[in-house]
C-alpha positions as protocol buffer text, in pm:
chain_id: "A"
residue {
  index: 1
  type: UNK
  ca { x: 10680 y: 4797 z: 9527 }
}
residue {
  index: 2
  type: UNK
  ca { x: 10478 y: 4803 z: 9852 }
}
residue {
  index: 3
  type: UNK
  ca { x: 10424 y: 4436 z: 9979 }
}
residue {
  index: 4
  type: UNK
  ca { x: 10128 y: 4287 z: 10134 }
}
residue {
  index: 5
  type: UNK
  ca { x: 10075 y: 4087 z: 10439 }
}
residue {
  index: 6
  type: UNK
  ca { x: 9859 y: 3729 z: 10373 }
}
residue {
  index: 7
  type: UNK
  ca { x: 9624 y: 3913 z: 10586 }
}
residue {
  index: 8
  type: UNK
  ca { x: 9598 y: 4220 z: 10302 }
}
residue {
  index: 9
  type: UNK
  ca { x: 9607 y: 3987 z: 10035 }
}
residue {
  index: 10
  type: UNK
  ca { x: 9322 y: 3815 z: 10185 }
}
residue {
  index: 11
  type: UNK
  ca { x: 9100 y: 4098 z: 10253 }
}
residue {
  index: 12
  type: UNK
  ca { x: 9210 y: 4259 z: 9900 }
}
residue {
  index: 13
  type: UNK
  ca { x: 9070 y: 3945 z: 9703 }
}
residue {
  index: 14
  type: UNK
  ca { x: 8749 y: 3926 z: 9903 }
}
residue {
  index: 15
  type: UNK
  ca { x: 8758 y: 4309 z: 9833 }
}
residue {
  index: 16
  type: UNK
  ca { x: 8745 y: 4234 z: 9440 }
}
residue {
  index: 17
  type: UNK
  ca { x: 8502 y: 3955 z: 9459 }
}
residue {
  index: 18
  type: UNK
  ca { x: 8265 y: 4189 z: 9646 }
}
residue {
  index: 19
  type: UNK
  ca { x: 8262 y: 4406 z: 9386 }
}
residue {
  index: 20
  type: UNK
  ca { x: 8276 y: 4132 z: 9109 }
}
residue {
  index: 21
  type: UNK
  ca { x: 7942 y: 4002 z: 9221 }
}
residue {
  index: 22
  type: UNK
  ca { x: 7743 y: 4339 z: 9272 }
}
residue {
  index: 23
  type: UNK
  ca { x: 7877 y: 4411 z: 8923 }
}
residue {
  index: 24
  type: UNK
  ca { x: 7761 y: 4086 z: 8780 }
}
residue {
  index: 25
  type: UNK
  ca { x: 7438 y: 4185 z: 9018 }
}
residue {
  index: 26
  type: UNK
  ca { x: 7404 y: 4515 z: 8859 }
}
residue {
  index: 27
  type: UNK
  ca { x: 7396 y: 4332 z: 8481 }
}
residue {
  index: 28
  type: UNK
  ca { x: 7134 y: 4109 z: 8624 }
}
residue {
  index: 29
  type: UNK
  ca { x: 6921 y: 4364 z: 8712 }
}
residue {
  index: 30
  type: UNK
  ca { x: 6951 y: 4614 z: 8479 }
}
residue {
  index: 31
  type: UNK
  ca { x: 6825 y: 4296 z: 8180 }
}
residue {
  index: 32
  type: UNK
  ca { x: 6544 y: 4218 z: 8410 }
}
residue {
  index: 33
  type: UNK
  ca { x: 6396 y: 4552 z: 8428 }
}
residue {
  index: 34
  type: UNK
  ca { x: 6451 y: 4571 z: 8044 }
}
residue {
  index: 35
  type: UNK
  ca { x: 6261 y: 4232 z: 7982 }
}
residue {
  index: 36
  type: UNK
  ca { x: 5993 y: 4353 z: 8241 }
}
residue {
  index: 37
  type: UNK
  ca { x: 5957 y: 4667 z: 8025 }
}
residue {
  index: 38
  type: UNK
  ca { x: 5950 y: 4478 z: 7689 }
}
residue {
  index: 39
  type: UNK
  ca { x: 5675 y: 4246 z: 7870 }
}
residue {
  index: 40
  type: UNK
  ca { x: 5541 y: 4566 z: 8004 }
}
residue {
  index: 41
  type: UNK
  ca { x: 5466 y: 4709 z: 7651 }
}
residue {
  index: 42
  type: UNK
  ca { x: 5344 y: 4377 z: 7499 }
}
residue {
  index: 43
  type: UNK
  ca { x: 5673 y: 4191 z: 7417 }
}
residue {
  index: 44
  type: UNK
  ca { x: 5746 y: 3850 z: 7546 }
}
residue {
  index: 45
  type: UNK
  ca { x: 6056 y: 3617 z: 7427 }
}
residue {
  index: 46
  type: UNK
  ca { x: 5911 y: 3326 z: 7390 }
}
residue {
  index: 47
  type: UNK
  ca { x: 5631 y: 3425 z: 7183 }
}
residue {
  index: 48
  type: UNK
  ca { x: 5813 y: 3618 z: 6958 }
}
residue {
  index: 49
  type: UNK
  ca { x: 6055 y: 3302 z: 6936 }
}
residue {
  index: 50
  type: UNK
  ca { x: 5728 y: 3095 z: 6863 }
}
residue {
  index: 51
  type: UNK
  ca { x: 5614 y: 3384 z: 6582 }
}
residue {
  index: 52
  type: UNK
  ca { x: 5910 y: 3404 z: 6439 }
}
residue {
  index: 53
  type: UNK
  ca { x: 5910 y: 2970 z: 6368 }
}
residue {
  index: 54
  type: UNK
  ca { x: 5526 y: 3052 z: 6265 }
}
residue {
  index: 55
  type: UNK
  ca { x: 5627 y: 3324 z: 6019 }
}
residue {
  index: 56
  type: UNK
  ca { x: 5907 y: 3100 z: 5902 }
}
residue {
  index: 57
  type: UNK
  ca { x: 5670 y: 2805 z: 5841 }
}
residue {
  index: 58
  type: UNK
  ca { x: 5427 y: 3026 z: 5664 }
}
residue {
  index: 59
  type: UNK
  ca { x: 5706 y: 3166 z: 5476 }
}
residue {
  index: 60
  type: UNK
  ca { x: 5806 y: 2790 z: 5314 }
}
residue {
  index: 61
  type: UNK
  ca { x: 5441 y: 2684 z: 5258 }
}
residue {
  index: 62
  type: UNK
  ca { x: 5427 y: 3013 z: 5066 }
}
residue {
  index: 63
  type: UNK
  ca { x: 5727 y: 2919 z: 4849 }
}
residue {
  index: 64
  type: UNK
  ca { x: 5603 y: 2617 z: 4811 }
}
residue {
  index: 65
  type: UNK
  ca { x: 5297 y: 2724 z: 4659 }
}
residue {
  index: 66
  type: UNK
  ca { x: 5505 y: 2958 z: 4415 }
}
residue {
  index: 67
  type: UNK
  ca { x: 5680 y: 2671 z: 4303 }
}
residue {
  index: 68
  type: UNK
  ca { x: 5355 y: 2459 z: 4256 }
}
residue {
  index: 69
  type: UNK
  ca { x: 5178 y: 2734 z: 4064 }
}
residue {
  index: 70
  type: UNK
  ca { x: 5499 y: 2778 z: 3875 }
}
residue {
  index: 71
  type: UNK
  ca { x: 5504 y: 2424 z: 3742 }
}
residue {
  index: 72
  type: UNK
  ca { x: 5131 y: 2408 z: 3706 }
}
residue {
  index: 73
  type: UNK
  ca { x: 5163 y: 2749 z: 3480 }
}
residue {
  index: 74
  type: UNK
  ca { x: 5394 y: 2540 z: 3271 }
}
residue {
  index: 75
  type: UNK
  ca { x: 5240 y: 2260 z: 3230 }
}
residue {
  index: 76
  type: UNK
  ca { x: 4971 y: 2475 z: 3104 }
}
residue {
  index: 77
  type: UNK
  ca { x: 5138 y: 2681 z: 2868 }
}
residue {
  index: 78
  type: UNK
  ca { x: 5286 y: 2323 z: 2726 }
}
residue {
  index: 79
  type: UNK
  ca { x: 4922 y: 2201 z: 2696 }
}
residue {
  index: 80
  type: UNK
  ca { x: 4860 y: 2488 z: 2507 }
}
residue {
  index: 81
  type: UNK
  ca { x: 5134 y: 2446 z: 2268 }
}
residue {
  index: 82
  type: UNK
  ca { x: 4998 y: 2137 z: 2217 }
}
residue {
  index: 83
  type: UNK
  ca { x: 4705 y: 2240 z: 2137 }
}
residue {
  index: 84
  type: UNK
  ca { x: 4781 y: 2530 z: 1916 }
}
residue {
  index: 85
  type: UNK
  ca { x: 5015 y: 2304 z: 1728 }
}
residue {
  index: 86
  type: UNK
  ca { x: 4750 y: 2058 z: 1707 }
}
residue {
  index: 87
  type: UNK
  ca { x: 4493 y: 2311 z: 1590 }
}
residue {
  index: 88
  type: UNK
  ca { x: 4755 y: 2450 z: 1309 }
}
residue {
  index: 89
  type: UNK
  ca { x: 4778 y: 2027 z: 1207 }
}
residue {
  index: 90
  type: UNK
  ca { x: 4426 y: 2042 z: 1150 }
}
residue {
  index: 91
  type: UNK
  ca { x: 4389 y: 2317 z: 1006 }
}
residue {
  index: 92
  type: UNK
  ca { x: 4611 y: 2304 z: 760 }
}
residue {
  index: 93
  type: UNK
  ca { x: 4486 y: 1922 z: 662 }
}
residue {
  index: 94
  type: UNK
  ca { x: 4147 y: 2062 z: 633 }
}
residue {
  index: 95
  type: UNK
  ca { x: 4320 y: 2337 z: 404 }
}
residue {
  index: 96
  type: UNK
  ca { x: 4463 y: 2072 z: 196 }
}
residue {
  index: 97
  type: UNK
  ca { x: 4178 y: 1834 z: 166 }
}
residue {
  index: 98
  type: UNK
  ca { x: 3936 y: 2142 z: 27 }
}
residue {
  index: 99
  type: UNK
  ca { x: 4196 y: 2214 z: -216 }
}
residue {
  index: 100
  type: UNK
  ca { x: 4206 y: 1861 z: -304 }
}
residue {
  index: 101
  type: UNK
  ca { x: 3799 y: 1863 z: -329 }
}
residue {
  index: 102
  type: UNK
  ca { x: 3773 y: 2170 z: -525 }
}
residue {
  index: 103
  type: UNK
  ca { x: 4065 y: 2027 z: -747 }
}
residue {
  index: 104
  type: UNK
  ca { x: 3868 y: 1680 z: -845 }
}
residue {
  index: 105
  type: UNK
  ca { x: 3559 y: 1897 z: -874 }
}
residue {
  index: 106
  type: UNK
  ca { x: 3716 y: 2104 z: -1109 }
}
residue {
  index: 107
  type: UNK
  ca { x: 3854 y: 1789 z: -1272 }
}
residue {
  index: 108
  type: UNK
  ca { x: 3513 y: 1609 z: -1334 }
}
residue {
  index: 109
  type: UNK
  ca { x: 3362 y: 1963 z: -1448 }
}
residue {
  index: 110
  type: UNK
  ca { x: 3623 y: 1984 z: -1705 }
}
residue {
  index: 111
  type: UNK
  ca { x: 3607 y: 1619 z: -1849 }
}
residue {
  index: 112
  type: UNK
  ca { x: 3223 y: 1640 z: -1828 }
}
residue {
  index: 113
  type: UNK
  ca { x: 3275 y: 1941 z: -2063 }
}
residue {
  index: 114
  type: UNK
  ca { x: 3446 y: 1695 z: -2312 }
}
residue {
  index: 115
  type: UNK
  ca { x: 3226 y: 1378 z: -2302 }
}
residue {
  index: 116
  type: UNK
  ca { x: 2892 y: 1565 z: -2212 }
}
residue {
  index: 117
  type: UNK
  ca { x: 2893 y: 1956 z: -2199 }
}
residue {
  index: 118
  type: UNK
  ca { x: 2539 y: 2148 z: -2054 }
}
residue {
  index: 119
  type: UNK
  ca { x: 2462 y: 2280 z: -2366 }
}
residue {
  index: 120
  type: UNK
  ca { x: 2521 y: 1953 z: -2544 }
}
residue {
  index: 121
  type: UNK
  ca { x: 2685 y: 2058 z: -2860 }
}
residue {
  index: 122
  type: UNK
  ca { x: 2947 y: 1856 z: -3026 }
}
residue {
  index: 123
  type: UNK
  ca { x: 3287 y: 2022 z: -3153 }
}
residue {
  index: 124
  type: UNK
  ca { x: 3590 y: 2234 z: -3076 }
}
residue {
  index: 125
  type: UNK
  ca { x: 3548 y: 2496 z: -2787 }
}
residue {
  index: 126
  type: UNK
  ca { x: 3773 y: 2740 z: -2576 }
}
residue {
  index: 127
  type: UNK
  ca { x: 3733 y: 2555 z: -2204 }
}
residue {
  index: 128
  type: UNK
  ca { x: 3936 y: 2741 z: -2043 }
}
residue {
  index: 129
  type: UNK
  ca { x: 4137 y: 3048 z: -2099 }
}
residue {
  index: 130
  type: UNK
  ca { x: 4377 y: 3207 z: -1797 }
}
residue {
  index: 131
  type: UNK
  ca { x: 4589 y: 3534 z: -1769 }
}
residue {
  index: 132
  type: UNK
  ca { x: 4851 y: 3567 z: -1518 }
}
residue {
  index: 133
  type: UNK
  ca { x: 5148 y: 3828 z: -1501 }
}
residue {
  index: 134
  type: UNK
  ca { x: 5476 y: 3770 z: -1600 }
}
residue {
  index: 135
  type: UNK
  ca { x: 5817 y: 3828 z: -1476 }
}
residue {
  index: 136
  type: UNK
  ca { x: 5898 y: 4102 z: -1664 }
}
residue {
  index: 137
  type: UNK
  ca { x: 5728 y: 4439 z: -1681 }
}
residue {
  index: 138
  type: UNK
  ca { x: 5401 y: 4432 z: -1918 }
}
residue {
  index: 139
  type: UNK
  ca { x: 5441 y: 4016 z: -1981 }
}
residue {
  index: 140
  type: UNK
  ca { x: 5161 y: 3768 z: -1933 }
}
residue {
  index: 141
  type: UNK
  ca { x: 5108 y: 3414 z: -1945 }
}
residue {
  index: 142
  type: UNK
  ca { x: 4835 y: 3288 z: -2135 }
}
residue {
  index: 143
  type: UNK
  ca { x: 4709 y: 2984 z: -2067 }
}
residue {
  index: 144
  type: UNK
  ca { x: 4414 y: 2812 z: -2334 }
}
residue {
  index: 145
  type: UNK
  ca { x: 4253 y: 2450 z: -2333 }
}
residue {
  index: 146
  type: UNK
  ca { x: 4108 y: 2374 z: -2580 }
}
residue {
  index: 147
  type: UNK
  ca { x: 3819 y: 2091 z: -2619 }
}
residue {
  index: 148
  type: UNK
  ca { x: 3668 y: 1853 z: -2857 }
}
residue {
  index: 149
  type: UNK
  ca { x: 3330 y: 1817 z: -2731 }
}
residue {
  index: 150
  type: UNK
  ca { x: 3127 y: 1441 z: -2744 }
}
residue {
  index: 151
  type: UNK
  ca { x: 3255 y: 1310 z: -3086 }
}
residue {
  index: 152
  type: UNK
  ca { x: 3609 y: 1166 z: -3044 }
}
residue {
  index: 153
  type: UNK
  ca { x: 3641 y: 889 z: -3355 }
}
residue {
  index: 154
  type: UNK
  ca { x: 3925 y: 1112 z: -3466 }
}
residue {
  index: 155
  type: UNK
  ca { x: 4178 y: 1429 z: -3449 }
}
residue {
  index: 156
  type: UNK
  ca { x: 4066 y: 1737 z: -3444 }
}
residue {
  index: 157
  type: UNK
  ca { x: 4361 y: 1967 z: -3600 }
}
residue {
  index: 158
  type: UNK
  ca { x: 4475 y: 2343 z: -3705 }
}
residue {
  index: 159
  type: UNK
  ca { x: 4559 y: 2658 z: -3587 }
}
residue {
  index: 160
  type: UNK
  ca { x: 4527 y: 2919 z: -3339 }
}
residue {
  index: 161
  type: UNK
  ca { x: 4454 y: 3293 z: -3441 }
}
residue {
  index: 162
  type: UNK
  ca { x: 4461 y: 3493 z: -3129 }
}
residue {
  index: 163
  type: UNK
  ca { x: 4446 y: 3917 z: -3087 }
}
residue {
  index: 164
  type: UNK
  ca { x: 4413 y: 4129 z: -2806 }
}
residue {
  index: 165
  type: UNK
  ca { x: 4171 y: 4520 z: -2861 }
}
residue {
  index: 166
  type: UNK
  ca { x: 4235 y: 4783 z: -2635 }
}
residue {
  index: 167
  type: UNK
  ca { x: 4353 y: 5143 z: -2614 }
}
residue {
  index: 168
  type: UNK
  ca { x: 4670 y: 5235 z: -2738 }
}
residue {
  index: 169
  type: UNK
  ca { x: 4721 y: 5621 z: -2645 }
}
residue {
  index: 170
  type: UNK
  ca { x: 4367 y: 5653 z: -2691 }
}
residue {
  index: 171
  type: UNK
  ca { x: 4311 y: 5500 z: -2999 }
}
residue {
  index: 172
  type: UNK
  ca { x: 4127 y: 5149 z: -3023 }
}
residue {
  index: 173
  type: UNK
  ca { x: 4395 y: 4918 z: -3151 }
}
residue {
  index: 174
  type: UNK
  ca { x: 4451 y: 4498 z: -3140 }
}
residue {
  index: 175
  type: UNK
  ca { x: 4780 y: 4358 z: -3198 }
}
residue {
  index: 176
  type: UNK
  ca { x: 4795 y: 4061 z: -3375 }
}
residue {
  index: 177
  type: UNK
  ca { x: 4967 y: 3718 z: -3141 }
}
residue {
  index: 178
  type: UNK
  ca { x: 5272 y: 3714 z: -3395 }
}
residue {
  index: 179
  type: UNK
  ca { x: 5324 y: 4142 z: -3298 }
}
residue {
  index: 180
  type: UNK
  ca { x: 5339 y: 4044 z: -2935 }
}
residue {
  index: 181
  type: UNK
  ca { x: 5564 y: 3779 z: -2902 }
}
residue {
  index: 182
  type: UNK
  ca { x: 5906 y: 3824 z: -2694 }
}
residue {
  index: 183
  type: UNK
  ca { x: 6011 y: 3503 z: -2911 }
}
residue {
  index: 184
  type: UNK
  ca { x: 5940 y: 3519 z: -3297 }
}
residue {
  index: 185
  type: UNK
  ca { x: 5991 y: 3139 z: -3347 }
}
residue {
  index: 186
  type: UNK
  ca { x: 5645 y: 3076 z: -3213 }
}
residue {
  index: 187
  type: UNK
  ca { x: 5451 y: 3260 z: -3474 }
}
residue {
  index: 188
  type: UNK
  ca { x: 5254 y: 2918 z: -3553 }
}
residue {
  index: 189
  type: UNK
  ca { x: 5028 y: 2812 z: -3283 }
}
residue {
  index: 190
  type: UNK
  ca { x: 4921 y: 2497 z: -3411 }
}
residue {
  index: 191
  type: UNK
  ca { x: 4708 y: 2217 z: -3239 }
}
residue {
  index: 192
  type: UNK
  ca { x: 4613 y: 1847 z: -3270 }
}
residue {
  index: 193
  type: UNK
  ca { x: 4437 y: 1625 z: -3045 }
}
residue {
  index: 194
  type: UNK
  ca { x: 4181 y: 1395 z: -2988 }
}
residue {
  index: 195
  type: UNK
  ca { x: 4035 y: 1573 z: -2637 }
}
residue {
  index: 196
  type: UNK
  ca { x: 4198 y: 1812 z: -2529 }
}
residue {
  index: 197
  type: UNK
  ca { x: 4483 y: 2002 z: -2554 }
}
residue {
  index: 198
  type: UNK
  ca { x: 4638 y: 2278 z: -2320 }
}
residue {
  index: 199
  type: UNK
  ca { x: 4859 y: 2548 z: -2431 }
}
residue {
  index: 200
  type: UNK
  ca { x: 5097 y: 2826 z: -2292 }
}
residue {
  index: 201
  type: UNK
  ca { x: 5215 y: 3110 z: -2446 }
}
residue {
  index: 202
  type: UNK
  ca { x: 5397 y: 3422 z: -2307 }
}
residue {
  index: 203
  type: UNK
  ca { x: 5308 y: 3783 z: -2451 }
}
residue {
  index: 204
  type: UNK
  ca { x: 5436 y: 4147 z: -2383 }
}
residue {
  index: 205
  type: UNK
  ca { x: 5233 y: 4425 z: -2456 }
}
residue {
  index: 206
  type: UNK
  ca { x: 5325 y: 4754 z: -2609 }
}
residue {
  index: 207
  type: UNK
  ca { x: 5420 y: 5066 z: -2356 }
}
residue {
  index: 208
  type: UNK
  ca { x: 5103 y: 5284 z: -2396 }
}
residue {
  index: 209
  type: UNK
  ca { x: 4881 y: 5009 z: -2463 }
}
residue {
  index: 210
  type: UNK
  ca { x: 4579 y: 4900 z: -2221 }
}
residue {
  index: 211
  type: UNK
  ca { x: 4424 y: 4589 z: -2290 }
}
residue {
  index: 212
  type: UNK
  ca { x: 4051 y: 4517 z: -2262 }
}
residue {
  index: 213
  type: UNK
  ca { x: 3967 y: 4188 z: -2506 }
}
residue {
  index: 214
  type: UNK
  ca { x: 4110 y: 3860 z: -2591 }
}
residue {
  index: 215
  type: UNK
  ca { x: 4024 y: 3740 z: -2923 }
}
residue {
  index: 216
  type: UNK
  ca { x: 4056 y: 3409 z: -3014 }
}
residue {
  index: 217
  type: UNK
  ca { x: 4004 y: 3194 z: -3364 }
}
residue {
  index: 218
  type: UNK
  ca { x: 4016 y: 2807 z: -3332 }
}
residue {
  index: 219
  type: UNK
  ca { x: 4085 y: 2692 z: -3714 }
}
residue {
  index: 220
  type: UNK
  ca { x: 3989 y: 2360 z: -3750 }
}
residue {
  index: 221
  type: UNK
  ca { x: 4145 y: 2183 z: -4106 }
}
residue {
  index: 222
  type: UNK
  ca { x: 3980 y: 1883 z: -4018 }
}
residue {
  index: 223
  type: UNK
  ca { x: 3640 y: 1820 z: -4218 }
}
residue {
  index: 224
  type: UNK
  ca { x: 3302 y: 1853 z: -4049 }
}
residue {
  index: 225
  type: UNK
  ca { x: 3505 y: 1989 z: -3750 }
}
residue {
  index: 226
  type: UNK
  ca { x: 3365 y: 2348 z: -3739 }
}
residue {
  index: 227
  type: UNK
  ca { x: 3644 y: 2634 z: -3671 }
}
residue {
  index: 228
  type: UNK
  ca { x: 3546 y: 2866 z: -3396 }
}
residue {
  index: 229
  type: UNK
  ca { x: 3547 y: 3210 z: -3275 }
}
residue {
  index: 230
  type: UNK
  ca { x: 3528 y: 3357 z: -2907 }
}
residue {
  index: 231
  type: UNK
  ca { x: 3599 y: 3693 z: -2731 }
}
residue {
  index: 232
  type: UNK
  ca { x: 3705 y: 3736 z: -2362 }
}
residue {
  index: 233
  type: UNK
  ca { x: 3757 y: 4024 z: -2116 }
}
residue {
  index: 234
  type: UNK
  ca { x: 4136 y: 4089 z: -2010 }
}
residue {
  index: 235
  type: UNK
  ca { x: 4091 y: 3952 z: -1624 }
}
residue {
  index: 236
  type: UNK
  ca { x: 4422 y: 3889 z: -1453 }
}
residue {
  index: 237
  type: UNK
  ca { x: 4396 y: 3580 z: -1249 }
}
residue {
  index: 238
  type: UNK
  ca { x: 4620 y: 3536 z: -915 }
}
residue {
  index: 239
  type: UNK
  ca { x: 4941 y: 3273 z: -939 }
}
């Protein structure tokens, strides 16, 4: 291994230092004249440093207003909830009441049909009579009240003769109540009462058979208590 004199060792160092600093010189120079040629085209460090914080600020404010519009969106939707909830309350309280109206209407019509009717006859009368399907195929309810109009010193009682006339295979035919009865332990359809009196009674009707009338004889076995007779259309009523 060749040795060096101090003097060499000297002159070797200074040799590397030399060449140290025109490297580190070099570096130097060669960022500057990129920097000048970013400035050159429109760049500058510091500004883009200061955009960037701009962009950044802009950026939060931005997210901040998401976040506000976000809660304000559902605080909204909540009021409207509300609202809808509260509208559905009302609504169905108005429902109710109506019924409730139409219900005490229909309430003073019908006792005003027993202690004063329009036409201002006295006696038995059909006041209401209602037909509503069954469970089964070809039943129906029947539904009859029946009313003793203005004179109430005492019972009214007797029996019920109802029928029903229609078309059976296109031939005009009524059954008799007894001939459509599921149950034939309710043949007698008696009545007694010093107002009123409501009945039901369930009925199936022949296969073939289309009804179009109702028939009904009130009996009356008290005396000076007429008996009556009415006729109604076959109208099915909803519920």
């Amino acid at each position: 291994m060749a040795r060096y004199s101090p003097l060499q060792r000297h002159g070797l160092v200074r040799t590397w230092m030399s060449r140290a600093v025109v490297a580190a010189l070099l570096i130097a120079c060669s960022y500057l004249v990129y920097e000048f040629g970013r400035i050159q085209a429109g760049y500058n460090v510091v500004n883009a440093a200061f955009e960037r914080q701009d962009f950044a600020a802009e950026i939060d404010d931005l997210e901040d207003e998401v976040i506000a519009l976000k809660e304000q969106i559902t605080l909204l939707e909540t009021h409207r909830d509300i609202k809808s909830e509260a509208y559905r309350d009302i609504e169905a309280s108005l429902t109710e009441l109506q019924t409730r109206i139409q219900e005490q209407r229909d309430d003073i019509a019908f006792y005003r049909g027993i202690v004063s009717p329009a036409d201002g006859k006295s006696g038995l009368r059909v006041q209401n009579l209602r037909l509503t399907r069954g469970t089964a195929e070809r039943e129906y309810n029947i539904r009859l009240v029946l009313v003793q109009a203005k004179q109430h010193d005492r019972k009214v009682s007797g029996d019920v003769n109802l029928s029903i006339a229609g078309n059976q295979n296109g031939v005009e035919t009524t059954y008799t109540y007894a001939q459509l009865l599921s149950d034939k332990t309710q043949k007698k359809w008696s009545f007694s009462f010093r107002y009123f009196q409501d009945f039901e009674r369930l009925v199936v009707l022949p296969d073939g058979f289309t009804p179009e009338r109702v028939n009904i004889e009130v009996r009356s076995r008290t005396r000076s208590i007429a008996s009556i007779k009415e006729s109604f259309s076959w109208t099915i009523s909803q519920g």
